[in-house]
C-alpha positions, 0 to 999 in steps of 0.5 A, spaced: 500 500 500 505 505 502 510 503 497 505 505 490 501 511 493 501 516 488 499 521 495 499 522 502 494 525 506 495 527 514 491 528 520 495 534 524 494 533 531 498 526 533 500 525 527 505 530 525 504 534 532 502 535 539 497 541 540 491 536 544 495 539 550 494 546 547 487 546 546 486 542 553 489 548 558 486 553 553 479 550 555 480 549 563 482 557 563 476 558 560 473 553 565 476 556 571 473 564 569 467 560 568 467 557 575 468 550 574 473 545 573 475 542 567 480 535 568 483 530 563 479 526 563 473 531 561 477 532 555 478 525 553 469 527 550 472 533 546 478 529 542 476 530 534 470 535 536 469 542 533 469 548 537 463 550 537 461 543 539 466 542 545 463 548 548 457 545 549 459 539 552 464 543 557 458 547 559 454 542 560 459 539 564 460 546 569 452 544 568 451 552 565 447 555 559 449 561 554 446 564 550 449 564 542 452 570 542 455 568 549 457 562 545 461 565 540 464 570 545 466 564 549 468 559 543 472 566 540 476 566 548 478 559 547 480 560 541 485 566 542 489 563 548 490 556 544 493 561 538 497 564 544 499 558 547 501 555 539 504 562 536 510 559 541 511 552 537 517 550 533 520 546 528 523 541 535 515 540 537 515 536 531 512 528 531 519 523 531 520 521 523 516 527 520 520 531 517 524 525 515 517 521 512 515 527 509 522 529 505 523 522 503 516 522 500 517 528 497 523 526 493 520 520 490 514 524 487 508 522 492 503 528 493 502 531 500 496 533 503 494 536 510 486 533 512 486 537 518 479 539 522 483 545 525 482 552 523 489 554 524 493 548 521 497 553 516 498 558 521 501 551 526 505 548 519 509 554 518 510 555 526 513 548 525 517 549 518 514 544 515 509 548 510 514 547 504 513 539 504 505 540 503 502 540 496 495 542 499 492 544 506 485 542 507 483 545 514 477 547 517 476 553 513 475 549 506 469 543 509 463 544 512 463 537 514 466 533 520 470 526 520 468 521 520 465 524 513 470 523 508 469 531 506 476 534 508 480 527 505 475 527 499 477 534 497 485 532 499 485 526 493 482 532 489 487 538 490 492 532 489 488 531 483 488 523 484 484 518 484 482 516 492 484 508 490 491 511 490 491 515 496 492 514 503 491 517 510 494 518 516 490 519 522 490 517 530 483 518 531 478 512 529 473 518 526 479 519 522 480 512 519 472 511 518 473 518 514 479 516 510 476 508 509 469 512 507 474 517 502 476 510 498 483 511 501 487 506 504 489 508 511 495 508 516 493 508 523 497 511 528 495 510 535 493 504 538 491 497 534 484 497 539 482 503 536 484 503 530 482 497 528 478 498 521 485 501 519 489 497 514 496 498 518 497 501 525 504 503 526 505 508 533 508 514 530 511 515 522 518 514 525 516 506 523 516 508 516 522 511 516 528 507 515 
């Protein structure tokens, strides 16, 4: 499967970078203003969920209700302390073997995209130095749908201008793979083999693939 794709489609959180923890401390600090705590475990629910969405799920853990205007002025919080907490990334919080992975796929031709839920991938790619080796970002500023729908890989084998049989994903969360395998790519999961069981291959980081 690895050997004769013709593109490369990655996931950016727990495949290329670690940003969960970002998003986590961003998340309890607003928690905290609100007046209630928000642990670890609370945040396992918000893993591969929209902004939006993951507010409402923290308010009804703080048992609290807004008005949509609060919501959006909430969501809009959030999100300026995660861009705060990312803005001081660099190239050293690269997962092991990325650069390495992307570079070597590069130089045998393979097309690579980003199929990101996040709306600051470009921005986090840049900080991490690594947007020159992508062809195409699919973030969530580009679909409107959220994995497990197929949207954001569907448009990544179009961007790449490929054919979806000749592609494959890589991604850490079981919506993602349900996503990729939706696509009509082939999929490399990234995790754990209990939960990524529908992928074609489970590695437990893309310095397996590097040699």
């Amino acid at each position: 499967m690895l050997e004769h794709m013709k593109g490369a489609i990655f996931d950016l959180d727990g495949v290329i970078v670690d940003t969960a923890k970002y998003h986590f401390l961003a998340w309890r600090e607003l928690a905290k203003e609100l007046g209630f705590e928000f642990t670890e475990e609370h945040n396992e629910r918000l893993k591969g969920v929209s902004r939006m969405e993951s507010l409402r799920i923290l308010l009804e853990i703080g048992g609290m209700q807004a008005t949509e205007t609060e919501q959006l002025r909430m969501a809009q919080e959030k999100n300026d302390r995660y861009v705060k907490y990312i803005s001081q990334l660099d190239e050293s919080e690269l997962l092991p073997g990325v650069r390495t992975y992307l570079t070597g796929l590069r130089e045998r031709g393979v097309g690579i995209a980003l199929g990101s839920a996040s709306k600051n991938a470009e921005f986090i790619l840049e900080r991490l130095q690594i947007a020159s080796l992508f062809d195409a970002v699919i973030d969530g500023n580009k679909v409107s749908k959220a994995k497990p729908d197929p949207e954001v890989f569907v448009k990544g084998c179009e961007a790449l201008g490929l054919d979806p049989s000749h592609c494959v994903v890589f991604e850490d969360a079981a919506a993602g793979v349900q996503a990729g395998k939706a696509a009509g790519c082939g999929v490399v999961g990234i995790g754990r083999p209990e939960i990524l069981s529908e992928a074609d291959r489970v590695i437990s980081g893309l310095i397996d693939l590097v040699k």
